[in-house]
N, C-alpha and C positions, 0 to 999 in steps of 0.2 A: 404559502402564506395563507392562514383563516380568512375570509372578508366577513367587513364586518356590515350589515346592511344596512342598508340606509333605506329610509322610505319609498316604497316606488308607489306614485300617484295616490290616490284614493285607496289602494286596496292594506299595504302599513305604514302604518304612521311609525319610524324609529326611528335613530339618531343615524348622522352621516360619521364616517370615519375616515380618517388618512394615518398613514403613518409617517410621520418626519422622525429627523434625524434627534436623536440626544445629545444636544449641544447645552452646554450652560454656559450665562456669562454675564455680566453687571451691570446693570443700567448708568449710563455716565454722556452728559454732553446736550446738543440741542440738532436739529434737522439742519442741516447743512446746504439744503435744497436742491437742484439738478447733479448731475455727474457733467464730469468736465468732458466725456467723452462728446464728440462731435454724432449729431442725429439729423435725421429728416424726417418732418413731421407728413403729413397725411397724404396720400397720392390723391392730387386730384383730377376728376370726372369731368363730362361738358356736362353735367348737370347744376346748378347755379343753387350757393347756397340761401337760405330764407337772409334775408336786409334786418338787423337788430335796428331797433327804435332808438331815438338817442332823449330822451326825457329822463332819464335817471339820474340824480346827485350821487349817486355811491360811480367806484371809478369800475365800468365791465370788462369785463374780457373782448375779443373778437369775437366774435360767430364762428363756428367749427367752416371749415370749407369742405365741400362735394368728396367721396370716397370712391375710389375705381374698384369695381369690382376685381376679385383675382380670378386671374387667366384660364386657373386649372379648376374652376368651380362653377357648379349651375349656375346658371345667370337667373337672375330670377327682377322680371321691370319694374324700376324704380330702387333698386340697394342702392346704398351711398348717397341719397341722398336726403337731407337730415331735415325733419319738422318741431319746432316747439311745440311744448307739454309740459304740463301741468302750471300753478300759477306764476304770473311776471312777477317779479321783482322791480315796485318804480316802474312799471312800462316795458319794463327789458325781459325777453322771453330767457329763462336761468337756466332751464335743459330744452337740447335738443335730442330727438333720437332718430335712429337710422336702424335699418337693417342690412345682413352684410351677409353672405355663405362664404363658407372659411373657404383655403383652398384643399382640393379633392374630397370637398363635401357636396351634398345635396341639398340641405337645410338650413334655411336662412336663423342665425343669429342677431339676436338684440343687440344693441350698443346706444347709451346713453352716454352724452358729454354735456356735465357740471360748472357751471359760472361759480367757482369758488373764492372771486369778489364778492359777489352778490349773496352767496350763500353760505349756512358756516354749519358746520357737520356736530352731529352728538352721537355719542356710542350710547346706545343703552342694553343691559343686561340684562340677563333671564336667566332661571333657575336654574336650566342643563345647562345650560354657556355663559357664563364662565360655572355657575354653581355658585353655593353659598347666602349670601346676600343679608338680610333685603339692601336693594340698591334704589338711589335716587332717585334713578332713569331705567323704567323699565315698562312694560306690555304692562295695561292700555297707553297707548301715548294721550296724556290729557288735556283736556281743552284751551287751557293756557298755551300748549307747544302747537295743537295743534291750529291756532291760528294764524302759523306765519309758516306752518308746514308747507312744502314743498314739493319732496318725493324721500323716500326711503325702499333700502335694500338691506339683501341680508349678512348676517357677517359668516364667518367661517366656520371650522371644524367643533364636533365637543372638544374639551380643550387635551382628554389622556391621549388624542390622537395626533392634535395641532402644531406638533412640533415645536411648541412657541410659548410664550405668556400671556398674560393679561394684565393691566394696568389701568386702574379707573379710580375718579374720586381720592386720589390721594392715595392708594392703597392698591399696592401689588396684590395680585388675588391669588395670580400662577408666575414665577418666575420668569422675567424675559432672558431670552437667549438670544444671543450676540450671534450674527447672520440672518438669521431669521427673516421673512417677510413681513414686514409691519405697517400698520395702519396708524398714523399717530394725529394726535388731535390737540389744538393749543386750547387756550382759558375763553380766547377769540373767538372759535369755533374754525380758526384756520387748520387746515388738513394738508396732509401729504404722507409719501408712500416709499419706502426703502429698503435698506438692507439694515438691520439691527446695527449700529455701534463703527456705520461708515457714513453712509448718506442720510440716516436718521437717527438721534442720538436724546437725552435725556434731560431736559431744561428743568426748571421753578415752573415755567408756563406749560407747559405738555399735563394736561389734565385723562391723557385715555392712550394707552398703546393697544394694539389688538395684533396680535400678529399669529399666523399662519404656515404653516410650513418656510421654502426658499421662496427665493426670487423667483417670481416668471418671467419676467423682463429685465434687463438692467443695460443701459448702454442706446437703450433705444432698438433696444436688437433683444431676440428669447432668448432666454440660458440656457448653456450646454442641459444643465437640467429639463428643461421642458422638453425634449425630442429625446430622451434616455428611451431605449428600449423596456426598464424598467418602470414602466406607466402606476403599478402601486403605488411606485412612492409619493405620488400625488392624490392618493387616497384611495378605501376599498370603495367599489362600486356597485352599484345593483346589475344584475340581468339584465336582459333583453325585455323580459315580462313579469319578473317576479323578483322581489327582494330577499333572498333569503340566503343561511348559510350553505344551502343543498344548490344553489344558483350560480354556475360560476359569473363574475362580475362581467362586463367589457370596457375595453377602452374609453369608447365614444359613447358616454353618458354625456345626460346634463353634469355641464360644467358654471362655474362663473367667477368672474374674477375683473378686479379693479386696478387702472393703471393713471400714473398722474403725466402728463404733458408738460413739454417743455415751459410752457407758462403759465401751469400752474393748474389748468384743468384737472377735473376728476373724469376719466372713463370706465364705465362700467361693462361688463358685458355679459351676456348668457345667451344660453342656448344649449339645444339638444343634440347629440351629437356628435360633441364635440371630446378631442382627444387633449392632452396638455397643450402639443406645438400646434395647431390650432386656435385654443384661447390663448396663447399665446400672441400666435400672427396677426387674431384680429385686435389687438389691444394694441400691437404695431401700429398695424394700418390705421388703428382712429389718435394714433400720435402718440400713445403714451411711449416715455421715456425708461419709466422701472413701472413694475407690473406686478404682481400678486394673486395666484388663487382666492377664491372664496372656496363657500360651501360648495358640493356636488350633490349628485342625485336628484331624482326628480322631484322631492317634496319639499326640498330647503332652498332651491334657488327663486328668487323675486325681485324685480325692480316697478316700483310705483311710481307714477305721478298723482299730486291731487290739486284741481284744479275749482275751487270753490267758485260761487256766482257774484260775490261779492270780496272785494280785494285784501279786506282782511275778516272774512269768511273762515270760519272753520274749517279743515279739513276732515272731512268724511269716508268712509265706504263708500256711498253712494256718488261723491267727485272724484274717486279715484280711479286710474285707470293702470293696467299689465303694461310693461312694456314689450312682452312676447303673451302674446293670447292663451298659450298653451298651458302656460305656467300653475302647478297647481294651485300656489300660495296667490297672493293679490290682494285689492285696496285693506280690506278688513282683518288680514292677518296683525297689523302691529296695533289693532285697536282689540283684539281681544283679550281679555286677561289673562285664559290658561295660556297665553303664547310663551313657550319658556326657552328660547335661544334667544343669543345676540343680536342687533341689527342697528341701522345708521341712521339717523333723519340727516337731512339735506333744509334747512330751515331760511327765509329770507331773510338779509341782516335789514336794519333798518337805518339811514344815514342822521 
């Protein structure tokens, strides 16, 4: 198979790629919500999660609980166990994040989990991802959004590799296909995460699909897919040190990828290192139910918080914070203009 490169750090700047399946098939129906499959959410640690504030009139979620570390992975003091970031909502801290090493890894993984009561999700577009446009919502996020902004991350593949479609603003851009890993988003800003045309399906209110190769998750457990010995199919990959087509790829790149929990949470996660069952495991362990790749490589994966001084404060560059320090993208990427891929804000709703 060619790979196709993807940026590695500072040194190019290019698109990421995967290859999914050619599937086609019709958008029809609405999110169905969890799978009836029985799950266990989050192993937990004697480590004690952070106490939420209860002054908010909007209705919260619970607070993530403490994560155990896995057996077969550097232990590294303090994983699993979760601190809020970036701004409250009403009082109530809306992400927390943790760090976590997959298992038979050595490097600790980000993992953010999303109060998506409190919060309500927008896709916005860029010129590689989906292409086309102009769109509504796109790089710089402007000062209207950015005052109830939140945290934002990045979304997935250019789209000839995505396996998948696009759907935004009323307006199919790339056809969706039925299986698919999808990202779907209501007129609310309510969010959730499926398989095309079973557990996520196609309303009047559904204003954004984004979807992404398969399933990473489903069942509350990784898909046969995620642990395939065929790791391409989860996209071409940069090198060790160099992004190129002279470079053979490897497995354990940056990965990232979003998975939703039994009640409703958003989990995120990234990190370096990491192989499909891996992002996989760790989107288990922080409870998600179905799961989803994002973007790979090391120049496209990001998760933000931004935490203004004042409660409806602008969100900034200068408030915002990585949720993995290494990462090369962070706060200022979805405030610049040439920024031209996909990505999500995470915004406070207001009661």
């Amino acid at each position: 198979m060619v790979l196709v490169c993807c940026g590695i750090l500072s040194l190019v700047v290019a698109g990421c790629s995967g290859q999914g399946p050619a599937r086609s098939g019709v958008p029809h129906g609405r999110s169905r919500g969890t799978t009836s499959t029985p799950v266990s959410g989050p192993v937990a640690s004697s480590t004690t999660a952070v106490p939420a504030p209860t002054t908010t009139t909007l209705p919260s979620l619970a607070a993530p609980t403490p994560l155990a570390p896995f057996p077969t992975a550097t232990f590294v003091a303090g994983e699993g166990s979760w601190a809020p970031s970036g701004r409250p909502v009403e009082g109530i801290p809306a992400v927390y994040e943790t760090k976590l090493v997959p298992p038979g890894g050595t490097q600790s993984a980000g993992i953010a989990w999303m109060d998506t009561r409190l919060l309500a999700a927008r896709l916005y577009s860029g010129s590689v991802s989906p292409g086309g446009g102009p769109y509504p919502y796109t790089a710089p996020i402007e000062p209207a959004q950015a005052s109830s902004l939140v945290a934002a991350f990045n979304g997935g593949f250019k789209m000839a590799a995505a396996g998948g479609g696009y759907y935004t603003t009323g307006k199919t851009i790339v056809p969706l296909v039925v299986g698919a890993a999808s990202l779907v988003i209501d007129a609310n800003g309510s969010v959730t995460v499926g398989s095309w045309g079973t557990t996520v399906t196609m309303s009047p209110d559904v204003v954004s699909v984004r979807q992404n190769l398969v399933p990473l998750v489903a069942g509350g457990q990784p898909t046969p897919a995620a642990s395939t010995p065929n790791w391409l199919s989860w996209g071409a990959t940069c090198g060790v040190s160099a992004c190129t087509s002279a470079t053979p790829g490897v497995e354990n790149q940056w990965r990232s990828g979003l998975g939703e929990t039994a009640d409703g949470a958003l989990v995120y996660v990234t990190g370096p290192g990491l192989a499909p069952i891996q992002l996989a495991d760790l989107l288990v362990r922080a409870g998600a139910v179905r799961g989803m790749q994002l973007d790979i490589n090391p120049y496209w994966t990001v998760f933000v918080t931004y935490d203004p001084a004042t409660p409806n404060g602008p969100a900034t560059p200068t408030n915002g914070s990585k949720l993995v320090a290494t990462t090369v993208q962070g706060p200022a990427t979805f405030f610049d203009p040439s920024w031209a891929r996909d990505f999500i804000t995470m915004s406070a709703k207001r009661s």
